[in-house]
Residue, then its C-alpha position, 0 to 999 in steps of 0.5 A: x240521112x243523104x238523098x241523092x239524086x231523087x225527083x221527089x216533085x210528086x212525093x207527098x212531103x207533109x210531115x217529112x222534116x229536113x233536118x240535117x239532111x244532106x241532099x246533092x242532085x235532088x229535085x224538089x217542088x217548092x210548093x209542096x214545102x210550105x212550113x218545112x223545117x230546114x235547119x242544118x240541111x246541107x243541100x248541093x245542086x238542088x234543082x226547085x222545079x214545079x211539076x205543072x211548069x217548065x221554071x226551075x230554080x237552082x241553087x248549086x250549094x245552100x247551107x243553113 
């Protein structure tokens, strides 16, 4: 599955598993990913910004 340019910020994540996912251009909030599951996600400009302040992390390629 590729998730490709989404703002998922306020998307509720609880039981989404990243699995083999590819994301490119995608916007997570990194505290709603307590205890996710991202083996062999191949993520591409992934930007990590919360929703309730300005700080973005951004990792142009990640792979594990």
């Amino acid at each position: 599955m590729i998730l490709s340019s989404l703002d998922l910020r306020n998307v509720d994540l609880d039981y989404y598993d990243f699995t083999d996912k590819h994301m490119a251009n995608t916007i997570l909030n990194p505290f709603k990913l307590n205890s996710k599951n991202f083996t062999n996600a191949n993520m591409f400009q992934v930007n990590f910004v919360s929703s309730t302040q300005n700080a973005t992390i951004s990792w142009d390629y990640l792979l594990k």
